[in-house]
ROMARZA-201526 format. One record per residue (C-alpha): residue number from 1; x, y, z. Coordinates in steps of 0.02 Angstrom, whole numbers, plus 50000, padded with zeros to 5 digits. Each point is the difference from the previous one (the first is absolute). Layout:
BEGIN
<bafi i="NUM" u="X" v="Y" w="Z"/>
...
This chain:
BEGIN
<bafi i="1" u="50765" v="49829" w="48572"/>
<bafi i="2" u="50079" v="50130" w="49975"/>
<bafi i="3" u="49880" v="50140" w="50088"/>
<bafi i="4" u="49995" v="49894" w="50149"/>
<bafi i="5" u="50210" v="50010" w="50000"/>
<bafi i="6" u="49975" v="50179" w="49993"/>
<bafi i="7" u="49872" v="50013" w="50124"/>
<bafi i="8" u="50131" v="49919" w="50134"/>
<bafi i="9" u="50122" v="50095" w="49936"/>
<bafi i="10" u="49915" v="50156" w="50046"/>
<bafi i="11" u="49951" v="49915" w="50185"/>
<bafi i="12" u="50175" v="49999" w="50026"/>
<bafi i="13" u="50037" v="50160" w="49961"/>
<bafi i="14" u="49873" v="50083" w="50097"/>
<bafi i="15" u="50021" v="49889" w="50160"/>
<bafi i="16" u="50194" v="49989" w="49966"/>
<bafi i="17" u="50031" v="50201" w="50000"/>
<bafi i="18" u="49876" v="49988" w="50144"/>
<bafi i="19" u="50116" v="49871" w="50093"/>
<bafi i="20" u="50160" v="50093" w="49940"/>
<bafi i="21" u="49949" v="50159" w="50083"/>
<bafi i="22" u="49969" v="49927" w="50162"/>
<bafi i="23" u="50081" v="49819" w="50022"/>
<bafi i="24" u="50016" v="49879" w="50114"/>
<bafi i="25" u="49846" v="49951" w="50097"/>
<bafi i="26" u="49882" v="50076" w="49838"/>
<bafi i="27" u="50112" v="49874" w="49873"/>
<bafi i="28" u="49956" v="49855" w="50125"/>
<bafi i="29" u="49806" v="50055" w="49992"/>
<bafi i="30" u="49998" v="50035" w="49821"/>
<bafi i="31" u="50073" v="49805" w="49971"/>
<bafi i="32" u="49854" v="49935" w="50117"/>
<bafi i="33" u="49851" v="50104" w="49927"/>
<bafi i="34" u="49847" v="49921" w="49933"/>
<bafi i="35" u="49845" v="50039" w="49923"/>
<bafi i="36" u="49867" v="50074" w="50109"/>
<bafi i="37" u="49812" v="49938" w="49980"/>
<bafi i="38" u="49898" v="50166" w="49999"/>
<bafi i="39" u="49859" v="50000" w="50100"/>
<bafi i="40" u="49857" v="50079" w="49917"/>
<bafi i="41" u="49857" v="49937" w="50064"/>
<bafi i="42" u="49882" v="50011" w="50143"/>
<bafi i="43" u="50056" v="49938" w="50178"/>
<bafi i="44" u="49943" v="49838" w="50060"/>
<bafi i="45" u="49821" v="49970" w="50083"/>
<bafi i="46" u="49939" v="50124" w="49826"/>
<bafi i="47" u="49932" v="49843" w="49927"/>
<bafi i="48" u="49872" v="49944" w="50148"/>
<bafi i="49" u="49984" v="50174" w="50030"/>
<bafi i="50" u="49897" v="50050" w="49833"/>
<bafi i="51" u="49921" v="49805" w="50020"/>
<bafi i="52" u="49923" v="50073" w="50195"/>
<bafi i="53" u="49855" v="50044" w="49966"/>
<bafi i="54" u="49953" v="49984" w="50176"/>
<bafi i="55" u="49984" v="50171" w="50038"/>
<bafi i="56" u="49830" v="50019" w="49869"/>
<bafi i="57" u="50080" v="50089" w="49883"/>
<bafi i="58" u="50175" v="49979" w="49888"/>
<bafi i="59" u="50164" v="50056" w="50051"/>
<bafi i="60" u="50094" v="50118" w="49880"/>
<bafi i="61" u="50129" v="49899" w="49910"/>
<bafi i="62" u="50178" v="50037" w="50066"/>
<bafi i="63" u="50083" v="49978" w="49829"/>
<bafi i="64" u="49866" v="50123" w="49896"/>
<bafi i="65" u="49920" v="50105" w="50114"/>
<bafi i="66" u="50061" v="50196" w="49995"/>
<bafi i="67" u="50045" v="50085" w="50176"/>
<bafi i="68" u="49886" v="50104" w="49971"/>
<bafi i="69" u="49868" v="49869" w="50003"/>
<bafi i="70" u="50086" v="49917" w="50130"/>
<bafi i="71" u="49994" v="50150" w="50123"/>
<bafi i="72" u="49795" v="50027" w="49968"/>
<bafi i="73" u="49980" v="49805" w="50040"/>
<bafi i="74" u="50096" v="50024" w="50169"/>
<bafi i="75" u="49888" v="50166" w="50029"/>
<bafi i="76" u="49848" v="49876" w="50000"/>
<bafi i="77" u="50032" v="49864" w="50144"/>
<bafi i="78" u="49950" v="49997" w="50139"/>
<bafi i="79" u="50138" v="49944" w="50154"/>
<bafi i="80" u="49960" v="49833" w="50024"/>
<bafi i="81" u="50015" v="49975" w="49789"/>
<bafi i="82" u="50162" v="50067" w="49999"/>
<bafi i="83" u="50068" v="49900" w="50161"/>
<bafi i="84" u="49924" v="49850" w="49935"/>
<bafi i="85" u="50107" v="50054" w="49825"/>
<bafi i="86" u="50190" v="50019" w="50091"/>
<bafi i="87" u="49950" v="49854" w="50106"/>
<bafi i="88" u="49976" v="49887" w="49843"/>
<bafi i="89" u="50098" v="50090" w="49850"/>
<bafi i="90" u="50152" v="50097" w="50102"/>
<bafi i="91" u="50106" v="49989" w="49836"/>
<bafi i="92" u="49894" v="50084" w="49885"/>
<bafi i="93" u="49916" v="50127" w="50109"/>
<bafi i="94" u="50195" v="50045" w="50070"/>
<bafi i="95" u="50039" v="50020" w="49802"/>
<bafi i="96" u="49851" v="50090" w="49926"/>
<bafi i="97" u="50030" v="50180" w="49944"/>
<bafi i="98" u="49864" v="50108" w="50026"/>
<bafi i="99" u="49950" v="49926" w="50146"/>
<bafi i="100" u="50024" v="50085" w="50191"/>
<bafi i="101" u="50175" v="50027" w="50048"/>
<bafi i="102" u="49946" v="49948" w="50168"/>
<bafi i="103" u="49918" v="49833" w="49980"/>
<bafi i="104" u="50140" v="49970" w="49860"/>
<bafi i="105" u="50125" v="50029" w="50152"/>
<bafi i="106" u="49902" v="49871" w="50102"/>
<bafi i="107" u="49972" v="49886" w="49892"/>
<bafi i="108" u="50196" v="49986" w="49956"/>
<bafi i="109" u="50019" v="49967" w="50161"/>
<bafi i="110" u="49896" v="49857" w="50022"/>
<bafi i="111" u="50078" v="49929" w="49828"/>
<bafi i="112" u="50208" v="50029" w="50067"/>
<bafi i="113" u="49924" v="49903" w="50174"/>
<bafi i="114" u="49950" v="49865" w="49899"/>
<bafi i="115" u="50160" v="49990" w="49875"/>
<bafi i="116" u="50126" v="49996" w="50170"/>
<bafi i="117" u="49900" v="49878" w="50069"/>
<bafi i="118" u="50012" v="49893" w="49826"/>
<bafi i="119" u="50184" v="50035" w="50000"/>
<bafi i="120" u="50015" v="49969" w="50167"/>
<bafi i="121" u="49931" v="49820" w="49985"/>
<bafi i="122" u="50124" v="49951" w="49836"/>
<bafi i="123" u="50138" v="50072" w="50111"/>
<bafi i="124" u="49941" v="49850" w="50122"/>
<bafi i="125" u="49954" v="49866" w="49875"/>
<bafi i="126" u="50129" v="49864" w="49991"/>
<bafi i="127" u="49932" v="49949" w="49843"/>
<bafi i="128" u="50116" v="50132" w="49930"/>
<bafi i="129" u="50169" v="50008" w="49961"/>
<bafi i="130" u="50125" v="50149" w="50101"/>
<bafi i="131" u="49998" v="50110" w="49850"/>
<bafi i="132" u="49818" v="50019" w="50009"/>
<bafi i="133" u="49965" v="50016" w="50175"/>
<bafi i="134" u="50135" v="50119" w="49999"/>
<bafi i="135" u="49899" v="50103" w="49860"/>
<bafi i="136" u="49850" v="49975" w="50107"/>
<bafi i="137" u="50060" v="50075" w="50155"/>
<bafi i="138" u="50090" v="50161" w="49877"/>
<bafi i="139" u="49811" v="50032" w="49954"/>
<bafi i="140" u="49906" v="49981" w="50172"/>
<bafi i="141" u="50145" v="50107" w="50079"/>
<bafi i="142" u="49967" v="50136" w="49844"/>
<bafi i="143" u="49815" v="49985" w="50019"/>
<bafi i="144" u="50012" v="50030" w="50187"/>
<bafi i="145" u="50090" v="50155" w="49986"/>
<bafi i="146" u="49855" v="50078" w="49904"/>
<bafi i="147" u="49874" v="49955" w="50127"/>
<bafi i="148" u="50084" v="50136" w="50122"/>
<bafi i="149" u="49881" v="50127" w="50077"/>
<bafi i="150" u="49992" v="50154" w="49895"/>
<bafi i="151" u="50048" v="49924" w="49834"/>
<bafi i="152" u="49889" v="50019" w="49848"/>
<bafi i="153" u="49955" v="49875" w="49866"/>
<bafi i="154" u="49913" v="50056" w="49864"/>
<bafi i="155" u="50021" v="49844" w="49898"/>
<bafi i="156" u="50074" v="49828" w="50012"/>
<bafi i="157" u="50023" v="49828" w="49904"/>
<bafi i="158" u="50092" v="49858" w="50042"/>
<bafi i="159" u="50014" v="49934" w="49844"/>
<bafi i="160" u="50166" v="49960" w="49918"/>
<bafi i="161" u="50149" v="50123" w="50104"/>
<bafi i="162" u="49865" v="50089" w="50079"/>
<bafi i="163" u="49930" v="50185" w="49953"/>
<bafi i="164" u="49962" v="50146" w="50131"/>
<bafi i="165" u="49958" v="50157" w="49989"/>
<bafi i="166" u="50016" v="50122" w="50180"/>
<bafi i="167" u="49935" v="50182" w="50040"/>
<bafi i="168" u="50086" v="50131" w="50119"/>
<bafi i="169" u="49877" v="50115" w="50054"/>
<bafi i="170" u="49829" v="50015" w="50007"/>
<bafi i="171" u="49972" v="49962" w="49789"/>
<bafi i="172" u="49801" v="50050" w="50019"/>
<bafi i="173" u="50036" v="50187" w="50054"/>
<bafi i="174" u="50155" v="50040" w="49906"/>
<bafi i="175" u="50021" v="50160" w="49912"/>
<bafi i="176" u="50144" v="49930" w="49903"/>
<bafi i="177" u="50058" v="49794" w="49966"/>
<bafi i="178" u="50142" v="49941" w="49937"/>
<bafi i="179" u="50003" v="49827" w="49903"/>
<bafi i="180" u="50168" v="49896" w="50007"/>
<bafi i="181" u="50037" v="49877" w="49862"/>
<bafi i="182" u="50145" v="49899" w="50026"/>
<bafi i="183" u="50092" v="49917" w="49889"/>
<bafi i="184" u="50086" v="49806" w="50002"/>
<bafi i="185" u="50001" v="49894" w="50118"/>
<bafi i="186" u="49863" v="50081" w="50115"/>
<bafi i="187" u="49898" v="49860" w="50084"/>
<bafi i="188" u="49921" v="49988" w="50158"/>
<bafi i="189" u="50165" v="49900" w="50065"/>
<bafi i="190" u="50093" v="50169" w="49950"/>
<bafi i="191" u="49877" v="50132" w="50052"/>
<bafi i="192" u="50081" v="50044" w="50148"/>
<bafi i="193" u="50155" v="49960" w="50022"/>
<bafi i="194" u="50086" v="50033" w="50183"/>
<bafi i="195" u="50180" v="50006" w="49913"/>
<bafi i="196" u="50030" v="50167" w="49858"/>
<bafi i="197" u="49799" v="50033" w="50019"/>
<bafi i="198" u="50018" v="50118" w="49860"/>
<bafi i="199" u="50002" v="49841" w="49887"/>
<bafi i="200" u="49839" v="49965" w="50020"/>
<bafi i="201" u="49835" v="50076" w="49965"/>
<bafi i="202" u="49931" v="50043" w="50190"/>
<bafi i="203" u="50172" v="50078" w="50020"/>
<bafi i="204" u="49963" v="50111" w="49866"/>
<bafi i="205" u="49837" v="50035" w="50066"/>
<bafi i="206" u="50088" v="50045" w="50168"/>
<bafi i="207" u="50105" v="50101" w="49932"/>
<bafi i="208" u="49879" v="50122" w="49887"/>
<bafi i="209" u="49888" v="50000" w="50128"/>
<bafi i="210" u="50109" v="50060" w="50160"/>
<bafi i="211" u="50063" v="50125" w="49857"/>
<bafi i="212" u="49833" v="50075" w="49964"/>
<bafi i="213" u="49986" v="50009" w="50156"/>
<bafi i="214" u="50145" v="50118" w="50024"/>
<bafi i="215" u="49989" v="50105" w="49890"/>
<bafi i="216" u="49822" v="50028" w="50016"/>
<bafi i="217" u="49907" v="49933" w="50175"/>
<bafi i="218" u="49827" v="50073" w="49981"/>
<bafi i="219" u="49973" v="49940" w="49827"/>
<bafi i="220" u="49896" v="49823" w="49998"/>
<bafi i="221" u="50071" v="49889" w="49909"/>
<bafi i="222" u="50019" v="49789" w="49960"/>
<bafi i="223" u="50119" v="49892" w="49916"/>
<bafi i="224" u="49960" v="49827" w="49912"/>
<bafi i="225" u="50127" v="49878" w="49982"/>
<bafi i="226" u="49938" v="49894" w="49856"/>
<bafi i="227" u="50070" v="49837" w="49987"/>
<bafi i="228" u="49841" v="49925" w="49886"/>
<bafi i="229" u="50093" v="49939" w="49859"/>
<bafi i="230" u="50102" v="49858" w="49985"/>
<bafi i="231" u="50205" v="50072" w="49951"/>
<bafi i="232" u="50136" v="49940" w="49948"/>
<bafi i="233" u="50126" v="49887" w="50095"/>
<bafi i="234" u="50184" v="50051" w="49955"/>
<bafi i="235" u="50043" v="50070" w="49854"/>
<bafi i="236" u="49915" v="49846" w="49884"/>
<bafi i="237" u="49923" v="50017" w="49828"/>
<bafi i="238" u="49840" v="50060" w="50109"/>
<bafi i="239" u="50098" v="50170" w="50021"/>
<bafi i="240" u="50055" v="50050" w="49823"/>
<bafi i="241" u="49802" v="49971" w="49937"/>
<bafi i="242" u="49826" v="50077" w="50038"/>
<bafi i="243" u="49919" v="49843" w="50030"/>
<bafi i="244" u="49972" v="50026" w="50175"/>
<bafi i="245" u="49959" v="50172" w="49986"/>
<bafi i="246" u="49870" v="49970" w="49873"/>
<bafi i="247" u="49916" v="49881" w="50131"/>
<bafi i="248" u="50041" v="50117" w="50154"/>
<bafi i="249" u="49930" v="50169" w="49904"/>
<bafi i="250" u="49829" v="49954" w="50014"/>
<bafi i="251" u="50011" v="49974" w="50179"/>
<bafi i="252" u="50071" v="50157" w="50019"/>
<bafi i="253" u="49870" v="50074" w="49927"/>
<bafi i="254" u="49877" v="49930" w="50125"/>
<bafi i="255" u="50065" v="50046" w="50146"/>
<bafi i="256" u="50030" v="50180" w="49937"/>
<bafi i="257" u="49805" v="49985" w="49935"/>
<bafi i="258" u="49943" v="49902" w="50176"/>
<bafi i="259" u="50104" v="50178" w="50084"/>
<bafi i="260" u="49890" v="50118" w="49906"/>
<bafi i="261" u="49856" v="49908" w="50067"/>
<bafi i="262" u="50047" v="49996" w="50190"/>
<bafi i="263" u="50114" v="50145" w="50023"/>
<bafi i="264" u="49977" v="50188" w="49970"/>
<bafi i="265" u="50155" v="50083" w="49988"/>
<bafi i="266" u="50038" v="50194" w="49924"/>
<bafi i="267" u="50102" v="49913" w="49851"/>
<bafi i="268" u="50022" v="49821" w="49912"/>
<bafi i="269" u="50115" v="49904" w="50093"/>
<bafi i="270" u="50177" v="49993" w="49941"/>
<bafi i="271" u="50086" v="49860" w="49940"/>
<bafi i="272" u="50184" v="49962" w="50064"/>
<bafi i="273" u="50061" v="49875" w="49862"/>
<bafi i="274" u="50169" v="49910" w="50036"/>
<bafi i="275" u="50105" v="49900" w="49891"/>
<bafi i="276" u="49903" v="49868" w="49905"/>
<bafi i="277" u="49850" v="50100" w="50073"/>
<bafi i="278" u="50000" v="50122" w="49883"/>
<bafi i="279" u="49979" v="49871" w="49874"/>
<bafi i="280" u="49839" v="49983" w="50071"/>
<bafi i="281" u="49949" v="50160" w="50015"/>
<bafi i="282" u="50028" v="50035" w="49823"/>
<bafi i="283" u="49913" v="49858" w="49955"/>
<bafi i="284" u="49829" v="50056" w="50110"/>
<bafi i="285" u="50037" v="50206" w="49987"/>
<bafi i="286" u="49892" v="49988" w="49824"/>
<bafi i="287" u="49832" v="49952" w="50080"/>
<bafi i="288" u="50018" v="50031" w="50196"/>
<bafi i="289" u="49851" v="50103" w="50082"/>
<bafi i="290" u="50028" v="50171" w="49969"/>
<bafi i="291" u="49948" v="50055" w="50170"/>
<bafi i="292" u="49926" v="50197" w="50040"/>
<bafi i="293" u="50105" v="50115" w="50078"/>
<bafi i="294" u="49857" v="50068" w="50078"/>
<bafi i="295" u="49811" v="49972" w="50005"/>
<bafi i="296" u="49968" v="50134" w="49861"/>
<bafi i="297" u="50168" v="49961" w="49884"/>
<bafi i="298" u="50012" v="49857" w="49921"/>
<bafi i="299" u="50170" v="50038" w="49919"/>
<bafi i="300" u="50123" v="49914" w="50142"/>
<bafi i="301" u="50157" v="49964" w="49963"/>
<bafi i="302" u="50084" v="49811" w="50041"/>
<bafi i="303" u="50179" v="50048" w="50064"/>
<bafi i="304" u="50110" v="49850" w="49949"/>
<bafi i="305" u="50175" v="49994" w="50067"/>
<bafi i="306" u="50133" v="49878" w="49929"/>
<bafi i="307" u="50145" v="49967" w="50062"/>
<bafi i="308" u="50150" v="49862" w="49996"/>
<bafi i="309" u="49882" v="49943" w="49843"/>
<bafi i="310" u="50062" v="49867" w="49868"/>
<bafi i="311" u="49874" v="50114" w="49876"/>
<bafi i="312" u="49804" v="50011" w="49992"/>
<bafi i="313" u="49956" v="49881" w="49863"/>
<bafi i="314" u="49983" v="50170" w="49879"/>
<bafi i="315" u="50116" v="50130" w="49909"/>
<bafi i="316" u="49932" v="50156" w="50053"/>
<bafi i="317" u="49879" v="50064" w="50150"/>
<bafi i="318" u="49875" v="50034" w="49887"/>
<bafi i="319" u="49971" v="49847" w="49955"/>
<bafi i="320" u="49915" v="49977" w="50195"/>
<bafi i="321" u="49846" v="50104" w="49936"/>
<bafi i="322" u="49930" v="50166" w="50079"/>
<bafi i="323" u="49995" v="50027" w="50183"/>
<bafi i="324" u="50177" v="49931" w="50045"/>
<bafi i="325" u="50130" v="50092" w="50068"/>
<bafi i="326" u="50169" v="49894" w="50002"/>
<bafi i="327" u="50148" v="50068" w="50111"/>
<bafi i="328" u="50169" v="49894" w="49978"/>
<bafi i="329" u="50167" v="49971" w="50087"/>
<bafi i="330" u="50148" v="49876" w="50011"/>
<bafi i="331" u="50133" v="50011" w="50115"/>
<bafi i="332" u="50169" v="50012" w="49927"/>
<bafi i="333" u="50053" v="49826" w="50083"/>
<bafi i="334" u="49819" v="49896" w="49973"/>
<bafi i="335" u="50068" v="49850" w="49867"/>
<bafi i="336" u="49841" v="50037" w="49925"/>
<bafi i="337" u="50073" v="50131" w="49888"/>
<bafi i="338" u="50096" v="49862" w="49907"/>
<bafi i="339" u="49869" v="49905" w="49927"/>
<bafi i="340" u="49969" v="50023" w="49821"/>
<bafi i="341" u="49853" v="50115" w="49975"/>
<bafi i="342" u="49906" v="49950" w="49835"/>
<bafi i="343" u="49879" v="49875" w="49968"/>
<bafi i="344" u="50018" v="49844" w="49872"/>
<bafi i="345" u="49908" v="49847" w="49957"/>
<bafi i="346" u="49894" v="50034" w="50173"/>
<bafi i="347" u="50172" v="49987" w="50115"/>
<bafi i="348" u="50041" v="50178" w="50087"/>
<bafi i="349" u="49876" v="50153" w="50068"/>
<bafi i="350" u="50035" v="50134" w="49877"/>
<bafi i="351" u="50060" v="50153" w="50039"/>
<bafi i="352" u="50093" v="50068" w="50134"/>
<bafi i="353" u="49885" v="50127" w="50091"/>
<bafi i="354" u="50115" v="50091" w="50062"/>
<bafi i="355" u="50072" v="50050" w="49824"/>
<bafi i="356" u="49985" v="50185" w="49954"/>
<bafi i="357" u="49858" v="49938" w="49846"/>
<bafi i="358" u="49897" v="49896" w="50108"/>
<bafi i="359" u="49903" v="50166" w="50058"/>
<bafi i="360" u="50024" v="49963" w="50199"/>
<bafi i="361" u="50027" v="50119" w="50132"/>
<bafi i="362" u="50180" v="49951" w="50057"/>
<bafi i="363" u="50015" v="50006" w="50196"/>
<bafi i="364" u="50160" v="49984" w="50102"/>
<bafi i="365" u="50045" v="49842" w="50084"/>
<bafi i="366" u="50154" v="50085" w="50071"/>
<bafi i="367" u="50084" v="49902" w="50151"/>
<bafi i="368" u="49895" v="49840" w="49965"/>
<bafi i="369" u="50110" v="49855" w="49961"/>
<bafi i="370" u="49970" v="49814" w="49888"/>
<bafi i="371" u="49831" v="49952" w="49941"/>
<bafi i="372" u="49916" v="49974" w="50162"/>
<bafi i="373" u="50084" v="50177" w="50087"/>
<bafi i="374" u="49856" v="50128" w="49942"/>
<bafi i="375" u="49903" v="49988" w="50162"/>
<bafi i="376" u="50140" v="50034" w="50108"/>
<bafi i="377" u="49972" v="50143" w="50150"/>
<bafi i="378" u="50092" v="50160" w="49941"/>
<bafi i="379" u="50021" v="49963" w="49802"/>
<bafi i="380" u="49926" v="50116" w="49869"/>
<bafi i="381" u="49885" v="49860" w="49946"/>
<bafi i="382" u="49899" v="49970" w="50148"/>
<bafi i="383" u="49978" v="50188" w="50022"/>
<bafi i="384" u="49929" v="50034" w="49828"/>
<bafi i="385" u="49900" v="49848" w="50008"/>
<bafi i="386" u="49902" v="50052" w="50132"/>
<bafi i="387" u="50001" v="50168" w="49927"/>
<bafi i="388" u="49897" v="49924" w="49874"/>
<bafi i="389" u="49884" v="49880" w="50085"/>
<bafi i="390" u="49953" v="50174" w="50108"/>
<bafi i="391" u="49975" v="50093" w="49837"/>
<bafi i="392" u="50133" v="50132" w="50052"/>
<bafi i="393" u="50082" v="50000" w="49845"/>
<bafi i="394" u="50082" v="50157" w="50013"/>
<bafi i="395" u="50109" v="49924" w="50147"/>
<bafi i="396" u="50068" v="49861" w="49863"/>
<bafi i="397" u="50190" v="50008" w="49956"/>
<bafi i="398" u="50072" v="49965" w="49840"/>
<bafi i="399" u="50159" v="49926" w="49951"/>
<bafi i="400" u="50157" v="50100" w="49996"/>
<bafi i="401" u="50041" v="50028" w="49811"/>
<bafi i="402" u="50200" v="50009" w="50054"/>
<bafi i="403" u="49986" v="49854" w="50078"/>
């Protein structure tokens, strides 16, 4: 009885310094949090997928399979296999890592056609109350929007509030990628938001990627936007513990390990971790694919950059295990700063990485403003970020130490 007083005690000190720091619409959000049901396992259709065995042989199974498997089945079809496939099994082709980023874009496609149309239908079935068909139409209008000419989709399930993952640029010739892992409240009803873009993951991915772009225009180069993990909504118990990081890690880790298969750029791809985001990239850094910086050195180094970050589920960098590089910032005005770094009973992310002991590169995030600021044209963070996803490190400022 008493641990489980102490346990709510400690919710309400992490979301309450949370909600202290920046009141008002996060209070109301933090009150109407729930649970989230983490989605861990393989997209629909994966069941009567490994039961076809239509095609004279078995299908790898989507919840065992390694991309690197994956990528040598996909090798061995011919065309009208792997039409016949998206035709049939859209969802798990659109989702498998290691397979083609080109039929993965197509195959998305043909699975967000067939999602607006469902939506579309509840928005017209009077069996359902206002509410509903109001919640319908949100998601046919949100799925329509990614079925643009031009747009990307490396990955997408309708399950629960939706996850999405998008590439800018061409992600198969890269010489450099950039990973974005966004923190609460990312869903596919938030991806890309018209109003403050910057709050949401493809606005992030924008952002980065025009900036690359600027400061270096012959260089290759691709972002991800990685929605593929069910977050946190509000600033819940689901935000002060590592459960859904421990069941969004993994899936990290295969889409970094489905990259190595399907890309070939100079370096690993960098990870851009925000706010409850860098819970999960502490969680995978131990174990994800330490990709070769070339084809003769197998010694790459993962850049992982933190920033507005509640902590990274550990007390020091070196607890992320070889091959990590971890660059940190906070603005002075991002609330973040004011939750209690430490970690007790399982509540809280442990320390704060941008402490002087952590063992992080501090970068400046001079000019940004608030937790969702960093990506902003013209601030300090944006520049050094893509200083880092291009691997010019030298160009990266650090923090003022009068300031």
């Amino acid at each position: 009885m008493r641990r489980r007083r102490w346990k709510h005690i400690l919710i309400g000190a992490f979301a309450g310094a949370a909600v202290l720091a920046d009141a008002g619409a996060a209070a109301a959000q933090a009150a109407a949090a729930t649970e989230q049901l983490a989605i861990s396992t393989p997209p629909a259709g994966s069941a009567a997928w490994v039961e076809d065995h239509s095609y004279g042989h078995d299908l790898p199974d989507p919840a065992t399979t390694a991309p690197a498997a994956v990528a040598e089945f996909f090798a061995q079809l011919a065309p009208a296999e792997v039409d016949r496939l998206v035709a049939a099994y859209p969802l798990v082709v659109g989702n498998f890592d290691g397979a083609p980023l080109a039929l993965r874009y197509r195959a998305n496609r043909v699975a967000l056609a067939a999602e607006r149309d469902r939506a579309r239908a509840r928005a017209a079935d009077p069996e359902l109350d206002q509410e509903q068909r109001a919640l319908a139409v949100s998601r046919a209008n949100d799925v329509q929007s990614l079925l643009a000419p031009g747009r990307q989709i490396l990955a997408f399930d309708p399950r629960g509030r939706g996850l999405l993952t998008e590439v800018w640029g061409d992600l198969g010739a890269a010489d450099r990628i950039a990973v974005l892992v966004p923190g609460s409240d990312a869903d596919l009803g938030h991806f890309d938001q018209a109003v403050e873009p910057l709050r949401s993951p493809a606005g992030m991915a924008r952002s980065l990627y025009e900036e690359e772009h600027r400061q270096a225009p012959g260089t290759h180069t691709a972002v991800v936007a990685w929605t593929g993990y069910v977050t946190p909504s509000g600033l819940g118990p689901d935000a002060v513990t590592s459960r859904l990081a421990d069941v969004g890690a993994p899936r990290l880790r295969r889409l970094l390990a489905g990259l190595k298969e399907t890309t070939r750029p100079d370096a690993p791809p960098a990870l851009f971790c925000h706010s409850y985001g860098s819970v999960v990239c502490g969680t995978a850094a131990p174990d994800i694919p330490r990709a070769a910086a070339s084809p003769t050195d197998t010694s790459g180094v993962t850049d992982m950059v933190v920033f507005g970050s509640p902590g990274m589920g550990v007390e020091s960098s070196s607890e992320l295990g070889g091959g990590v590089h971890v660059w940190a910032t906070r603005n002075e005005t991002d609330w973040i700063g004011n939750v209690p770094y430490l970690e007790v009973g399982g509540l809280g992310h442990g320390a704060d990485p941008t402490s002087a002991d952590f063992g992080s590169e501090r970068i400046s995030s001079a000019h940004s403003s608030g937790h969702n600021g960093y990506f902003t044209p013209g601030t300090d963070s944006l520049h050094n970020f893509a200083a880092v996803a291009l691997g010019a490190y030298q160009d990266v400022s650090r923090p003022d130490p009068q300031a």
